[in-house]
KOLFITOR-657410 format. One record per residue: residue in one letter; x, y, z of N, C-alpha, C in turn. Coordinates in steps of 0.001 Angstrom, whole numbers, plus 500000, padded with zeros to 6 digits. Layout:
N
AXYZXYZXYZ
...
***
This chain:
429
X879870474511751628880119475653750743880967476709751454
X880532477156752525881149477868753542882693477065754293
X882414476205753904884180475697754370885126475873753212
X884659475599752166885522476191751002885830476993750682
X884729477925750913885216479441751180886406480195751525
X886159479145752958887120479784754083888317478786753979
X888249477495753204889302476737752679890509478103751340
X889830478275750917890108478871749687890742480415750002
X890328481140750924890770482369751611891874482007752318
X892255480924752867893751480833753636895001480132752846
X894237480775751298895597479736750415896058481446750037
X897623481069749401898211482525749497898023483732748443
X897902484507748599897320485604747727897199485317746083
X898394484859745369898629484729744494898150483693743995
X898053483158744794897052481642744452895573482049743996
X894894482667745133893549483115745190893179484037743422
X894284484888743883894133485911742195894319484832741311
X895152483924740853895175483019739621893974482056739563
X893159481777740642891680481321740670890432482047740197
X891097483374740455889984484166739842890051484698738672
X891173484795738061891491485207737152890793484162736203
X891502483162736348890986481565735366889167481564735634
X888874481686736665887353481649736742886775482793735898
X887462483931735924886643484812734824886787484387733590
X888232483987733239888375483781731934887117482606731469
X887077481810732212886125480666731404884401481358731687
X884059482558732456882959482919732293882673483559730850
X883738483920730604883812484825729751883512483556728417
X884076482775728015884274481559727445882912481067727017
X882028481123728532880834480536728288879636481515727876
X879968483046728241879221484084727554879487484369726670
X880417484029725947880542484255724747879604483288723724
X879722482170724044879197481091723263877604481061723608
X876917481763724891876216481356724666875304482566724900
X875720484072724525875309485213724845874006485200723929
X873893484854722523872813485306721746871632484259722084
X871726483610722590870497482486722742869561483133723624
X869832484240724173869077484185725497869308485669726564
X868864486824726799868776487538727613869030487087729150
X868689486154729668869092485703730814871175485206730908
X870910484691729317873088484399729484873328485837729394
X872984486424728982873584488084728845873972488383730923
X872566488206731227872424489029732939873022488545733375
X873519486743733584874332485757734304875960485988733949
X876042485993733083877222486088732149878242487730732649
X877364489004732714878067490246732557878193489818734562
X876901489531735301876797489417736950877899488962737367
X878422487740737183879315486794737297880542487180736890
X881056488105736251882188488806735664882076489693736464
X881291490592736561881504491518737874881764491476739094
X881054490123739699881322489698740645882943489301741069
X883095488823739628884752487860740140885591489122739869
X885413490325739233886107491376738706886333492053740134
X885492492348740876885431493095741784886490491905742898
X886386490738742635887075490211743731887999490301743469
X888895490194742708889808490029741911890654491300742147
X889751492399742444890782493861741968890725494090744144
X889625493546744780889947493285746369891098492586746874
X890993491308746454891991490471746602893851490892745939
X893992491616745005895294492044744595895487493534743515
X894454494535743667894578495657742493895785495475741810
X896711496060743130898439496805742424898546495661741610
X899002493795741830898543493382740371897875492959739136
X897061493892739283896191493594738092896330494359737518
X895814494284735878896185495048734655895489495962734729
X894529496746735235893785497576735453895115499353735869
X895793498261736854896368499039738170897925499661737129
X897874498237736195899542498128735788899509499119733942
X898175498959733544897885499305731851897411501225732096
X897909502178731790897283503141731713896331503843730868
X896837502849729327895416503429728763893858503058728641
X893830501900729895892384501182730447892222502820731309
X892635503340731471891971504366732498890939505483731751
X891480505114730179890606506068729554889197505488729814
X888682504362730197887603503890730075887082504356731553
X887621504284732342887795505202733606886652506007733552
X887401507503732887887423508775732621885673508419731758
X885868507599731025885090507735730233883324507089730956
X883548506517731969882553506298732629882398507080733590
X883153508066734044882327509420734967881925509862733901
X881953510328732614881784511457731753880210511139731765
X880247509367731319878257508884731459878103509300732655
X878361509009733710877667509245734701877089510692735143
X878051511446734948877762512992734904876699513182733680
X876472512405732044875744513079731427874375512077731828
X874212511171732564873216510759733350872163511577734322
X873220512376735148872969512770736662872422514231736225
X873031515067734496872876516398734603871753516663733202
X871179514723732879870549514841731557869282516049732008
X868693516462730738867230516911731271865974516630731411
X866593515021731259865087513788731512866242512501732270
X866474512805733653867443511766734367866499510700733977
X865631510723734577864634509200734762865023508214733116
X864658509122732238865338508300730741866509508183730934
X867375508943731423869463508387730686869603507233731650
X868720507106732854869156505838733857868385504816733399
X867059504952733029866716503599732608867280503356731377
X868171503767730349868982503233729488870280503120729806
X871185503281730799871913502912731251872525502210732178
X871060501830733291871363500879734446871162499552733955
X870437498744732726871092497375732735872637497389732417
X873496498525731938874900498469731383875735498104732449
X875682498904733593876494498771734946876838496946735320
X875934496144734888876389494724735811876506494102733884
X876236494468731835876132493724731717877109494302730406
X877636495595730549877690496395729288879445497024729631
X879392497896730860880480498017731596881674497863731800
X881173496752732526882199495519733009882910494418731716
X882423494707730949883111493811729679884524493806729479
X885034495408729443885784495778728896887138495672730174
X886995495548730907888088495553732025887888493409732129
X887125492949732206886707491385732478887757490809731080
X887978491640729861888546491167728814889688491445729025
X890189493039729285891451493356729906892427492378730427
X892162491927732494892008490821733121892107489402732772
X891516489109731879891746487536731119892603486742730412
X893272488177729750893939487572728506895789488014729171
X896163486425729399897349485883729463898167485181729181
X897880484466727738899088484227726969898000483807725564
X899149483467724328898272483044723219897161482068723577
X897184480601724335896300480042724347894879481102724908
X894522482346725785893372482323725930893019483173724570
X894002484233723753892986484499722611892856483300721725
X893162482460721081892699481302721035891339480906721483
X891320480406722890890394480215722930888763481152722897
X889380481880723364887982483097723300887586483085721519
X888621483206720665888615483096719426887300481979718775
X887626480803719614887359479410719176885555479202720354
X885489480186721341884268480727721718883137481612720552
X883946482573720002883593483261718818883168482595717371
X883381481112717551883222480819716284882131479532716388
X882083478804717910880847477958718067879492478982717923
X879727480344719092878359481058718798878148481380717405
X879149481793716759878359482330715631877963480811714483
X878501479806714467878576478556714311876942478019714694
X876788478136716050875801477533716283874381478676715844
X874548479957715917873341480610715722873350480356714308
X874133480096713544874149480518712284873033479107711824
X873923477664712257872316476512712448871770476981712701
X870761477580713110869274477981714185868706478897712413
X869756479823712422868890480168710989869219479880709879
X869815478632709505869326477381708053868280476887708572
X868283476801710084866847475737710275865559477003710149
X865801478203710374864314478925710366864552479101709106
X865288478764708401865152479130706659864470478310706234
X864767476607706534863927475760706140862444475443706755
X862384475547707847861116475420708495859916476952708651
X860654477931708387859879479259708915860299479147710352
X860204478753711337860721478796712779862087478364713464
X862327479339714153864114479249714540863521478152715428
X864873477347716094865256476186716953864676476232718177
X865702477632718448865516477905720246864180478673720723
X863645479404719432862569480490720865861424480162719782
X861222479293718713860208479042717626859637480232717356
X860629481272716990860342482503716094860088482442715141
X858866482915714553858876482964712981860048483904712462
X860131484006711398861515484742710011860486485962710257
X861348487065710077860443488504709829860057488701708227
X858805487994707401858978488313705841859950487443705181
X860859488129704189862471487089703720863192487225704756
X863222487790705825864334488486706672864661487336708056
X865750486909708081865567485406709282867019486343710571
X865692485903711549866295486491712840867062485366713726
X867241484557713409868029483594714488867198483229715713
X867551483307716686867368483252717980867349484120718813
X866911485791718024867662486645718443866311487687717882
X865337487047717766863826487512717249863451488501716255
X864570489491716217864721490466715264866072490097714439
X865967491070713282866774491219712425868213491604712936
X868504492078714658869277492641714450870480491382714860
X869979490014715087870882489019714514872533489826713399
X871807490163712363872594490713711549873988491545711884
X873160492211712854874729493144713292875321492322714566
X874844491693715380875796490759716085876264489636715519
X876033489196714234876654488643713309877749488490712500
X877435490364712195878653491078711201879832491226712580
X879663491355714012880674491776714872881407490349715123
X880722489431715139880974487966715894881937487482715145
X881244487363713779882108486763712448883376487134712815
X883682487990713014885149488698712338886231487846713579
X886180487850714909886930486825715689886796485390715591
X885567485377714727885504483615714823885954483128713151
X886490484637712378887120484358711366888606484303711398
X888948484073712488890204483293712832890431482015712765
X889492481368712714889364480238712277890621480038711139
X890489481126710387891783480916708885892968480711709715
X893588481250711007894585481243711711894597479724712277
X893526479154712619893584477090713268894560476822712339
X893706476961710743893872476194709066895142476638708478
X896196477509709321897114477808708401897942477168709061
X898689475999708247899467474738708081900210474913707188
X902322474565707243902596475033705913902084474300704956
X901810472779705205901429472162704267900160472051703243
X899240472721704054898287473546703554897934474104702597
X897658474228700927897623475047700376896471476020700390
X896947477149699927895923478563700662894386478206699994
X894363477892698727893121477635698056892496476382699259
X892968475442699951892325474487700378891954475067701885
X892818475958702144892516476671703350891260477309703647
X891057478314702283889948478806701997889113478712701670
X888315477370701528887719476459700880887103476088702537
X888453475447703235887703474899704279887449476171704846
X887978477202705608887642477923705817885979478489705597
X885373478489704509884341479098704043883456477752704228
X883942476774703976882646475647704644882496475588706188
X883553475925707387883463476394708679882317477243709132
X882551478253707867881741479480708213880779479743707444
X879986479144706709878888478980705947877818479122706377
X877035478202707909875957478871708516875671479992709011
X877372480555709582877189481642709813876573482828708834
X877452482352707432877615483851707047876211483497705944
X875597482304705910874191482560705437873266483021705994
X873106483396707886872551484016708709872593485558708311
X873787485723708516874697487041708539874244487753706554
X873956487048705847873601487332704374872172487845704356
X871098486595705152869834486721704620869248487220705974
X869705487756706654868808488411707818868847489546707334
X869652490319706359869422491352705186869608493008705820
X870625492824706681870820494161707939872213494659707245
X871709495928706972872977496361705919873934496676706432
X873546497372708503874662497834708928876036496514709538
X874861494917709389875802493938709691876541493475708185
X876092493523707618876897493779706316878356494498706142
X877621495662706430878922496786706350880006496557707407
X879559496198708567880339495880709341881437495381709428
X880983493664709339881768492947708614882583492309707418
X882014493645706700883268493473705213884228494195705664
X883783496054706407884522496420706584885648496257707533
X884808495873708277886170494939709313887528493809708473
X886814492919707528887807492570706796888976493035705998
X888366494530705514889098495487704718890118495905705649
X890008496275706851890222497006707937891648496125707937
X891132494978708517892295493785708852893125493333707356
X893032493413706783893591493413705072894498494378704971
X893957495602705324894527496942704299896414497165705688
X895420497103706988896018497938708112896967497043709337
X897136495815709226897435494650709657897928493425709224
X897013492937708763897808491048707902898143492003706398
X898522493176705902899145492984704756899345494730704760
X900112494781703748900646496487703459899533497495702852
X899494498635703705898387499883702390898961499708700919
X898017499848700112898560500155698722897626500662697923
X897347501582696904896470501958696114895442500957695413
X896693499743694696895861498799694193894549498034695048
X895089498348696424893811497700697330892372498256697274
X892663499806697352891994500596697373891306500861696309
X891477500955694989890875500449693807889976499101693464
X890714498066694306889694496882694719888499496969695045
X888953497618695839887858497946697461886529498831696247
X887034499564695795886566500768695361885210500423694157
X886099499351693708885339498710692069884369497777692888
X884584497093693815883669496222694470882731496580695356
X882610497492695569881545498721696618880836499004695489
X881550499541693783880959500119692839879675499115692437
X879849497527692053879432496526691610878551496003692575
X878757496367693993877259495530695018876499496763694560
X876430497897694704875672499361694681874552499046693058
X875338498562692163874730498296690849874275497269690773
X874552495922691024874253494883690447873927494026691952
X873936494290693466873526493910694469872660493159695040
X872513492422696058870797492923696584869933494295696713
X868689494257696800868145495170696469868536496353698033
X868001495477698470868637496311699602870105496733700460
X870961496850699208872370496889699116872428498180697956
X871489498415696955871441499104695661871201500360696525
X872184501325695192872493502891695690870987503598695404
X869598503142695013868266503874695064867675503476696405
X867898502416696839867485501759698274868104502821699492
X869582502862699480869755503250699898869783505341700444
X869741505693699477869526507070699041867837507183699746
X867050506234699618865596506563700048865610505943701422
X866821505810702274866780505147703655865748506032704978
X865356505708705268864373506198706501865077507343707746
X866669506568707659867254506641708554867671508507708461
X867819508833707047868277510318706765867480511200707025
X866060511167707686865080511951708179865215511492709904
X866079510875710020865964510677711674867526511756711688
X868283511354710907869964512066710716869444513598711092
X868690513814710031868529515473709995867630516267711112
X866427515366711660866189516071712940867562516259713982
X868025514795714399869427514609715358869967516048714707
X870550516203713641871554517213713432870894518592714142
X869774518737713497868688519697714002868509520153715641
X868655519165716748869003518805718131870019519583718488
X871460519042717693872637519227717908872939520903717887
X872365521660716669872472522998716472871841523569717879
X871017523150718486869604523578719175870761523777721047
X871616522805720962872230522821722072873105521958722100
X875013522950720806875798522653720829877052522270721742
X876740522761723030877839522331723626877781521734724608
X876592521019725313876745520291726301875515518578725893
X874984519320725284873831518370724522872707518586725553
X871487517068725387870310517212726514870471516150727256
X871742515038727662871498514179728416871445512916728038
X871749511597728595872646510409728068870741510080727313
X871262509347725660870094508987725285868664509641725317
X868234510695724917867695511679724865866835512251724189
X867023511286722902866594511756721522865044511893721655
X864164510892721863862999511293721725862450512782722472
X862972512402723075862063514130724915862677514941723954
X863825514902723971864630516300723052864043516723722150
X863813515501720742862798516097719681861537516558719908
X860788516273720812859445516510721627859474517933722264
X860421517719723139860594519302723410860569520156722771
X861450520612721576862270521271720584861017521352719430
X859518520540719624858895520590718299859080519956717006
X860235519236717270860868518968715463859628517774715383
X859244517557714325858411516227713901858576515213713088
X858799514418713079859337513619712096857820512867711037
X858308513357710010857027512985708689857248511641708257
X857941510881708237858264509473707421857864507917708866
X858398508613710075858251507336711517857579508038712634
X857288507008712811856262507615714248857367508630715245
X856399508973716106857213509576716955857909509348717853
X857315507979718024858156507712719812859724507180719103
X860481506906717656861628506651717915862605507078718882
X863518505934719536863967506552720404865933507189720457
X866374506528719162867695507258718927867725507023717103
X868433507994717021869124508481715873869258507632715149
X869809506286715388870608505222714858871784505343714076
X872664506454714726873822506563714436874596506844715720
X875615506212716113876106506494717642876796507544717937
X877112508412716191878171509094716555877702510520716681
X876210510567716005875449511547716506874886511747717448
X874504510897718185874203510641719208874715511153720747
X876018510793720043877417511175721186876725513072721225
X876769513560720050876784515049719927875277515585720337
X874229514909720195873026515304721060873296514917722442
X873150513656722849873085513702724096874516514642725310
X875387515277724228876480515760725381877092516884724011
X876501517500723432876996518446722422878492517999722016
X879032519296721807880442518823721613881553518422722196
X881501518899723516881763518138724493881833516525724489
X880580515952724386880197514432724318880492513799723406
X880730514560722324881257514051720967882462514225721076
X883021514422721613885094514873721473885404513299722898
X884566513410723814884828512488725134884826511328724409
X883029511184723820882685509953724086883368509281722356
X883438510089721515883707509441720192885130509695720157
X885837510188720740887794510537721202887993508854722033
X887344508772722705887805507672723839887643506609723047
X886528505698722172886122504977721462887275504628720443
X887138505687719612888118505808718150889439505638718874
X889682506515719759891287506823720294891753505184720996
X891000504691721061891462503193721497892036502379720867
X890710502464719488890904501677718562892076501705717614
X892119503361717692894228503775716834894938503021717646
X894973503522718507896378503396719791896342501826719670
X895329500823720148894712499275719842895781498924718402
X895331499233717501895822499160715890897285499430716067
X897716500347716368899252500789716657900436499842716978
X899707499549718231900471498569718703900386497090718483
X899184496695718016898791495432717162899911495252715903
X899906496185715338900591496305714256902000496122714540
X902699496992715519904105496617715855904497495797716212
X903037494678717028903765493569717098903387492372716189
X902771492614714959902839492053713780904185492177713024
X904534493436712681905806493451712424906948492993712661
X907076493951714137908598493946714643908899492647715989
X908149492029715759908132491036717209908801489970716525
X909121489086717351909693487790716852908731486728716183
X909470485716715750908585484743714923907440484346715939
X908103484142716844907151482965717805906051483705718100
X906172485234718221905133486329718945904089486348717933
X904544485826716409903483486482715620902157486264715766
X902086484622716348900931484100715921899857484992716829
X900488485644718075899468485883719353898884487115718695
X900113488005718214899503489169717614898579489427716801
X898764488242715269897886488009714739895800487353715095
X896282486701716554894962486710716722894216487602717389
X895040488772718193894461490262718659894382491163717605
X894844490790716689894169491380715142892783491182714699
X892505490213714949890857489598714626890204490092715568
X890355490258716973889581490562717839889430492611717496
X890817493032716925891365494270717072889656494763715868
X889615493972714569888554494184713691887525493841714024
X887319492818714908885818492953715576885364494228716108
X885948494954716787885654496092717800885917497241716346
X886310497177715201886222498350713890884749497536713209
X884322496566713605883163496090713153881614496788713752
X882058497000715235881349497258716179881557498634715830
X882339499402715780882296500795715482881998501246714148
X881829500357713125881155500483711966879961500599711694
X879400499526712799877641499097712532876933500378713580
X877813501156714564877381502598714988877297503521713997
X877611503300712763877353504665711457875803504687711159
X875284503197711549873861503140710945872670502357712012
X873219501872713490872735500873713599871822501432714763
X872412501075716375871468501242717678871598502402718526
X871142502423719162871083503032720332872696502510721138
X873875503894721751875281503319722070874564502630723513
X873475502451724171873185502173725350872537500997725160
X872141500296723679871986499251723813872759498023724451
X872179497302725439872622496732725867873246495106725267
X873104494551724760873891493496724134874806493740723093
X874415495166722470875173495501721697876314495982721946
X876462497007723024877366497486723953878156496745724785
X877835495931724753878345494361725715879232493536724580
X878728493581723765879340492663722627880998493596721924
X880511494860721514881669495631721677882332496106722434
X882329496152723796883170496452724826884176495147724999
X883292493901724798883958493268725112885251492761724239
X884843492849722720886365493102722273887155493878722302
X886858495147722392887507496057722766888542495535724266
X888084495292725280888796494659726119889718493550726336
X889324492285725288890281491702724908891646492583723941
X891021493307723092892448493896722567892792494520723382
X892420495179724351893284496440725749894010494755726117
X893266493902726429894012492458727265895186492326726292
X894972491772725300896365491959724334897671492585724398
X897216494010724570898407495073723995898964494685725774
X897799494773726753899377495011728045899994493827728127
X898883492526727825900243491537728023901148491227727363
X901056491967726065902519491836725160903216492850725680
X902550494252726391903994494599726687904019494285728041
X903569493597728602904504492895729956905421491813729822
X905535491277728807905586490402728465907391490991727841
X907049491915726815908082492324726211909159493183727643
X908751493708728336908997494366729682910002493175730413
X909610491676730416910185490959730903911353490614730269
X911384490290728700912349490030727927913200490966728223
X913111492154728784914195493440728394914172494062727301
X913161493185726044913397494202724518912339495040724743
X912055496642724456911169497344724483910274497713722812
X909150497669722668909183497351721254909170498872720348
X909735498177718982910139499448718295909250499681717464
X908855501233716803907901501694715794908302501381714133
X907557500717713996908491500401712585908484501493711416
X909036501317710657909761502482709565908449503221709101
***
């Protein structure tokens, strides 16, 4: 083992970095596919990326995309900002134990995705990672549909509500995020010879276990997620804004609200639990607008402060909205950092996705188009924060960083890429 080591250290720099590079990429490959089965692929999976990340930026920084991309630095910036609202919370002992599994599993995603992605074949494949996991969890719950017990951990279904492999409901929202890159799949199936109806046909038999998981685990914020992510990629990307869309959109939001599942219907929702957790949080926020009380906070804070909550026990421990969250735990301050850096990615991300949907050459389209899917995964992930976890959850945070990082991987290697050609790319009309 130790001779290979030292075999492997006297080959020439560039060699060593393209070993590590390829070795992350396929970690990444295999955490992807096999992240929801199991809390232990989560710890192995983020360890092992860190590990090779850190070698990787030893062995050659100046070239790596880290060194070469400047708007990865916002993520930078944006991890002293935690660390400082860690170190200055007013219950440290809480902001670190919700933030130290992130450091080796939550973190590191977003630079490990950065790093990876070097030509169309790896979004592709990461793509085609995205669509066995959600593929295979999505089996696990037809089988707990039919049996009452999932495959892998012989979970019972919560009630009607089927958790996968993933024990809770919140299957659902890593569902609604997953779907949306492994709904590239339409990108394998588009053949000219192809007609679109047969496309979509197969298409939807591809993705059928999934999205019967993703249906009856009955999680509204994975729902929302992933339509809206579709809308997202529809309206702002694979096709032009137009009113008529928006009227679509509009009449079909109108018609689930009326005629829905029940727990989709506008009385369900109006009596949500969640708007008595909203209004203490807001309540927080007034209490200590400009710096907040410290990363993840919510319970001590409400405890402190007296507020009581009449509808859930007390020990809840966040808001379940991320974006309030941002504004308790770091006032306004934390809300301009932490929800500026997030959103501001995802424009700038979209921006340039888009230009090179447009204005790029034929051959470029296809790559662009599949950092489009990844681009709506991460508006999926920032969707299911209107209603969903804790931002320090850890698989959840892991799961969206990490597309997020493949699209940062995207945008620099198209423009290194374009950098090489000599064409610099243009803003379209």
């Amino acid at each position: 083992m130790f001779q290979r080591i030292i075999q492997w250290r006297k080959k020439e720099r560039s060699q060593r970095v393209q070993d590590l590079r390829a070795a992350l990429f396929w970690v990444l490959c295999v955490h992807i596919t096999l992240f929801s089965f199991g809390h232990s692929f989560q710890e192995i999976g983020g360890g092992l990326s860190l590990v090779l990340l850190l070698a990787l930026y030893v062995t050659d920084f100046r070239r790596s995309r880290l060194a070469q991309f400047r708007p990865a630095w916002i993520l930078v910036f944006l991890y002293i900002y935690i660390g400082l609202n860690v170190a200055l919370s007013a219950w440290p002992g809480t902001s670190w134990h919700y933030m130290k599994p992130n450091l080796w599993q939550g973190f590191v995603m977003p630079f490990a995705g950065l790093e990876a992605i070097r030509a169309l074949r790896d979004l592709r494949r990461l793509a085609i990672a995205a669509f066995i996991a959600v593929f295979a969890q999505g089996l696990d719950g037809v089988w707990q549909y039919v049996t009452g017990y999932d495959l892998v951990r012989h979970d019972p279904s919560l009630g009607q509500r089927l958790t996968g492999s993933m024990s809770t409901y919140r299957v659902g929202n890593y569902m609604g995020i997953m779907l949306v890159p492994a709904s590239a799949i339409w990108l394998w199936l588009k053949k000219p010879q192809k007609p679109l109806f047969f496309r979509g046909i197969l298409c939807l038999l591809f993705l059928s276990p999934a999205l019967f998981l993703w249906l009856f685990s009955y999680t509204r914020s994975g729902w929302l997620g992933y339509v809206g992510a579709l809308v997202a990629l529809w309206f702002f990307l694979l096709g032009r804004f137009s009113w008529k869309k928006c009227l679509l959109v509009a009449i079909s939001i109108f018609c689930i609200l009326l005629a829905g599942p029940q727990r989709a219907s506008f009385e369900k929702i109006t009596q949500d639990g969640r708007v008595e957790l909203w209004s203490a949080g807001w309540e927080l926020v007034t209490r200590a607008p400009v710096f907040g009380y410290g990363a993840s906070t919510y319970r001590q804070a409400r405890k402190a402060e007296g507020i009581q909550l009449k509808r859930h026990k007390q020990d809840i421990p966040h808001p379940h909205n991320m974006y309030l969250q941002f504004l308790i735990d770091g006032g306004i301050v934390g809300g301009v950092v932490m929800g500026g850096s997030l959103l501001g990615l995802c424009f700038f991300s979209w921006r340039r996705i888009r230009r090179g949907l447009w204005n790029s050459h034929v051959s470029k389209r296809l790559y662009w188009q599949y950092a489009a899917f990844f681009w709506a995964g991460y508006v999926s992930y920032l969707i299911t924060g209107l209603t969903g976890h804790n931002f320090y959850r850890t698989w959840w945070l892991a799961t969206g960083f990490l597309l997020l990082g493949i699209c940062l991987g995207a945008w620099a290697n198209g423009d290194i890429e374009e950098k090489k050609l000599g064409a610099s790319p243009q803003t379209p009309a």
